[in-house]
Residue, then its C-alpha position, 0 to 999 in steps of 0.5 A: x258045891x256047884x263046882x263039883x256039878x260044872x265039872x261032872x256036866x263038863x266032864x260027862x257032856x264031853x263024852x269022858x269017865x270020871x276013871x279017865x278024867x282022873x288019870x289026865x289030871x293026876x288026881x286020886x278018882x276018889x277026890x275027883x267023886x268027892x268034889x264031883x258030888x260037892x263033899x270037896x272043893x278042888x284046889x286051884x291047881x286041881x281046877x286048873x288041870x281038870x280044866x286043861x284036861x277037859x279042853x275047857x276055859x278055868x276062868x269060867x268055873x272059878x266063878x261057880x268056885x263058892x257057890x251052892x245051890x239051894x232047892x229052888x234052883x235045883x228044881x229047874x236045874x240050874x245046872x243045865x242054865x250055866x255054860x261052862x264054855x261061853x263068854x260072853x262078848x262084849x262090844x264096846x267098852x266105856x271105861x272102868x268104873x268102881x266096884x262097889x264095896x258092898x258087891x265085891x263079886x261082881x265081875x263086871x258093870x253092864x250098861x242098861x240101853x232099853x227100859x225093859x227094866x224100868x222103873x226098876x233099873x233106869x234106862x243108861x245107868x249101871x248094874x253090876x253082875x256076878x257072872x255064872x251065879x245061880x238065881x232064885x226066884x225074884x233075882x234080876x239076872x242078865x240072860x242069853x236067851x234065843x241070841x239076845x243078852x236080856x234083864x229081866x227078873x227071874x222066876x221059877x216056879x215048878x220047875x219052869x222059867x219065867x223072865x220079867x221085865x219090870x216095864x208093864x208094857x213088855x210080854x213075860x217070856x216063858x222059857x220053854x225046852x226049844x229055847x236057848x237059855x243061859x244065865x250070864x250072872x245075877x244082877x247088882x243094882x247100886 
Protein backbone atom coordinates (compact mmCIF):
# COMPACT_ATOMS: atom_id res chain seq x y z
CA UNK A 1 0.00 0.00 0.00
CA UNK A 2 1.26 3.40 -0.81
CA UNK A 3 0.77 4.76 2.67
CA UNK A 4 2.90 2.45 4.27
CA UNK A 5 5.57 4.23 1.72
CA UNK A 6 4.59 8.10 2.58
CA UNK A 7 5.07 7.18 6.08
CA UNK A 8 8.51 5.54 5.95
CA UNK A 9 9.65 8.53 3.36
CA UNK A 10 8.40 10.99 5.92
CA UNK A 11 9.51 9.29 8.73
CA UNK A 12 13.09 8.84 7.13
CA UNK A 13 13.29 12.39 5.48
CA UNK A 14 12.53 13.55 8.93
CA UNK A 15 15.82 12.26 10.37
CA UNK A 16 13.36 9.69 12.83
CA UNK A 17 13.81 5.80 13.38
CA UNK A 18 11.12 3.54 13.03
CA UNK A 19 11.91 2.55 17.14
CA UNK A 20 11.42 6.35 17.58
CA UNK A 21 8.36 7.01 15.75
CA UNK A 22 6.58 4.14 17.48
CA UNK A 23 7.42 5.25 21.03
CA UNK A 24 5.84 8.79 19.88
CA UNK A 25 2.79 7.36 18.68
CA UNK A 26 2.32 4.36 20.91
CA UNK A 27 2.00 1.89 18.27
CA UNK A 28 3.89 -1.74 18.74
CA UNK A 29 7.21 -1.22 15.97
CA UNK A 30 6.20 -4.29 14.83
CA UNK A 31 2.57 -2.90 13.46
CA UNK A 32 4.18 0.37 12.46
CA UNK A 33 7.14 -2.33 10.14
CA UNK A 34 3.90 -3.69 8.84
CA UNK A 35 2.01 -0.63 7.54
CA UNK A 36 5.50 0.59 6.50
CA UNK A 37 6.32 -2.18 4.41
CA UNK A 38 2.26 -1.93 3.22
CA UNK A 39 1.29 -5.75 4.63
CA UNK A 40 -1.03 -2.92 6.89
CA UNK A 41 -3.03 -0.50 6.77
CA UNK A 42 -2.83 2.17 10.09
CA UNK A 43 -6.00 3.16 11.30
CA UNK A 44 -7.21 6.34 11.32
CA UNK A 45 -6.26 7.05 14.77
CA UNK A 46 -2.98 5.22 14.06
CA UNK A 47 -2.60 7.85 10.67
CA UNK A 48 -3.39 10.72 12.70
CA UNK A 49 -0.77 10.14 15.70
CA UNK A 50 2.01 9.11 13.19
CA UNK A 51 1.22 12.36 11.54
CA UNK A 52 0.88 14.51 14.53
CA UNK A 53 4.32 12.87 15.51
CA UNK A 54 6.01 13.47 12.34
CA UNK A 55 4.88 17.23 12.64
CA UNK A 56 3.18 16.58 9.11
CA UNK A 57 -0.37 17.39 7.49
CA UNK A 58 -2.75 13.92 8.07
CA UNK A 59 -5.18 15.20 5.40
CA UNK A 60 -2.29 14.65 2.84
CA UNK A 61 -1.86 11.09 3.54
CA UNK A 62 -5.27 10.16 3.65
CA UNK A 63 -5.35 10.69 0.18
CA UNK A 64 -2.40 7.94 -0.41
CA UNK A 65 -5.03 5.84 2.30
CA UNK A 66 -6.24 3.31 -0.68
CA UNK A 67 -3.80 3.36 -3.24
CA UNK A 68 -1.15 0.72 -4.54
CA UNK A 69 1.30 0.89 -6.66
CA UNK A 70 2.05 -1.17 -9.55
CA UNK A 71 5.44 -1.57 -11.44
CA UNK A 72 5.50 1.13 -13.78
CA UNK A 73 4.97 3.54 -11.27
CA UNK A 74 7.71 1.88 -9.14
CA UNK A 75 10.25 2.20 -11.78
CA UNK A 76 10.25 6.08 -11.63
CA UNK A 77 9.64 6.13 -8.03
CA UNK A 78 6.69 7.64 -7.57
CA UNK A 79 7.38 7.94 -4.14
CA UNK A 80 9.88 10.45 -4.58
CA UNK A 81 7.03 12.51 -6.88
CA UNK A 82 4.35 12.96 -4.19
CA UNK A 83 4.67 15.34 -1.31
CA UNK A 84 3.58 14.76 1.83
CA UNK A 85 3.67 18.11 3.20
CA UNK A 86 2.48 20.73 0.30
CA UNK A 87 -0.77 21.86 -0.53
CA UNK A 88 -1.63 23.15 -3.03
CA UNK A 89 -2.69 26.76 -3.16
CA UNK A 90 -5.39 27.73 -4.78
CA UNK A 91 -6.28 31.69 -5.84
CA UNK A 92 -9.36 31.84 -6.73
CA UNK A 93 -12.22 30.21 -6.06
CA UNK A 94 -15.30 29.95 -8.70
CA UNK A 95 -17.67 28.29 -6.74
CA UNK A 96 -18.85 24.61 -6.35
CA UNK A 97 -19.64 22.44 -8.84
CA UNK A 98 -21.05 18.80 -8.73
CA UNK A 99 -19.04 15.96 -8.13
CA UNK A 100 -19.76 13.39 -10.60
CA UNK A 101 -21.02 10.18 -9.51
CA UNK A 102 -18.66 8.32 -11.81
CA UNK A 103 -15.41 9.96 -10.15
CA UNK A 104 -16.24 9.70 -6.54
CA UNK A 105 -12.44 10.38 -5.72
CA UNK A 106 -12.18 13.35 -6.84
CA UNK A 107 -10.99 15.82 -4.49
CA UNK A 108 -11.27 18.70 -6.38
CA UNK A 109 -12.47 20.63 -10.02
CA UNK A 110 -9.92 22.52 -11.57
CA UNK A 111 -10.55 25.04 -14.24
CA UNK A 112 -8.39 24.66 -17.62
CA UNK A 113 -7.05 28.48 -18.56
CA UNK A 114 -4.50 27.37 -21.53
CA UNK A 115 -5.04 25.09 -24.58
CA UNK A 116 -2.22 23.12 -23.51
CA UNK A 117 -4.39 20.35 -23.58
CA UNK A 118 -6.58 20.84 -26.46
CA UNK A 119 -8.27 19.20 -28.32
CA UNK A 120 -8.03 16.85 -25.49
CA UNK A 121 -9.34 19.05 -22.65
CA UNK A 122 -11.05 22.58 -24.07
CA UNK A 123 -9.67 25.44 -22.86
CA UNK A 124 -12.16 27.19 -19.85
CA UNK A 125 -14.16 23.76 -19.00
CA UNK A 126 -13.28 21.43 -16.06
CA UNK A 127 -11.49 18.57 -14.90
CA UNK A 128 -11.59 16.64 -11.99
CA UNK A 129 -8.60 15.31 -9.84
CA UNK A 130 -7.75 12.99 -7.47
CA UNK A 131 -5.08 14.40 -5.37
CA UNK A 132 -1.86 12.59 -4.66
CA UNK A 133 -2.63 9.65 -6.81
CA UNK A 134 0.05 7.97 -8.42
CA UNK A 135 -0.01 7.77 -12.63
CA UNK A 136 0.67 5.48 -15.30
CA UNK A 137 1.79 5.87 -18.28
CA UNK A 138 -0.88 7.75 -20.76
CA UNK A 139 -2.76 9.23 -17.44
CA UNK A 140 -3.45 12.99 -17.57
CA UNK A 141 -2.08 14.46 -14.11
CA UNK A 142 -1.99 17.90 -12.72
CA UNK A 143 1.83 18.53 -11.92
CA UNK A 144 3.93 21.19 -10.20
CA UNK A 145 6.87 21.41 -12.28
CA UNK A 146 10.03 23.87 -12.07
CA UNK A 147 7.02 26.62 -10.04
CA UNK A 148 4.13 25.86 -12.34
CA UNK A 149 1.08 23.97 -11.77
CA UNK A 150 0.64 22.32 -15.42
CA UNK A 151 -1.79 19.49 -17.45
CA UNK A 152 -0.31 17.38 -19.53
CA UNK A 153 -0.02 13.45 -20.12
CA UNK A 154 1.95 11.57 -18.28
CA UNK A 155 4.62 8.92 -19.48
CA UNK A 156 7.20 6.88 -17.93
CA UNK A 157 9.42 5.09 -19.85
CA UNK A 158 12.57 3.28 -18.31
CA UNK A 159 12.08 4.93 -15.43
CA UNK A 160 12.22 8.61 -17.09
CA UNK A 161 9.56 11.28 -17.16
CA UNK A 162 7.82 12.67 -19.85
CA UNK A 163 4.99 15.11 -19.72
CA UNK A 164 2.74 16.05 -22.89
CA UNK A 165 0.42 18.34 -23.98
CA UNK A 166 -2.12 17.35 -26.14
CA UNK A 167 -1.78 20.72 -28.27
CA UNK A 168 0.90 19.57 -31.14
CA UNK A 169 2.22 23.05 -31.01
CA UNK A 170 3.68 22.64 -27.30
CA UNK A 171 7.41 20.99 -26.47
CA UNK A 172 7.23 17.59 -24.29
CA UNK A 173 8.90 18.44 -21.17
CA UNK A 174 11.36 15.74 -19.90
CA UNK A 175 11.62 15.94 -16.32
CA UNK A 176 15.19 15.63 -15.55
CA UNK A 177 16.93 14.87 -11.78
CA UNK A 178 17.46 19.05 -11.33
CA UNK A 179 13.91 19.55 -11.99
CA UNK A 180 11.35 20.17 -9.11
CA UNK A 181 8.46 17.95 -9.84
CA UNK A 182 5.62 16.80 -8.15
CA UNK A 183 2.41 14.95 -8.95
CA UNK A 184 -0.63 17.08 -7.41
CA UNK A 185 -3.40 14.48 -8.69
CA UNK A 186 -4.53 12.31 -11.49
CA UNK A 187 -6.96 14.01 -13.98
CA UNK A 188 -10.69 13.20 -14.51
CA UNK A 189 -12.24 14.45 -17.50
CA UNK A 190 -16.46 14.44 -17.64
Amino acid sequence: MMIGDMIAKARKEKGMSKTELARLTDINIGHLTHIEKGERNPSHKALKNICKALDIPYQQLMFTYDKCINEEQESYNVIKHISYSKLLAVDNIGGFIDCPPDIPSSAIALKIKDDSMSPTIAKNSYVFVELNSPLSSKDIGVFFYNDKIIVRKFSSRNGKITLKASNSEIEDIKVGDNDTFYIIGKVFVK
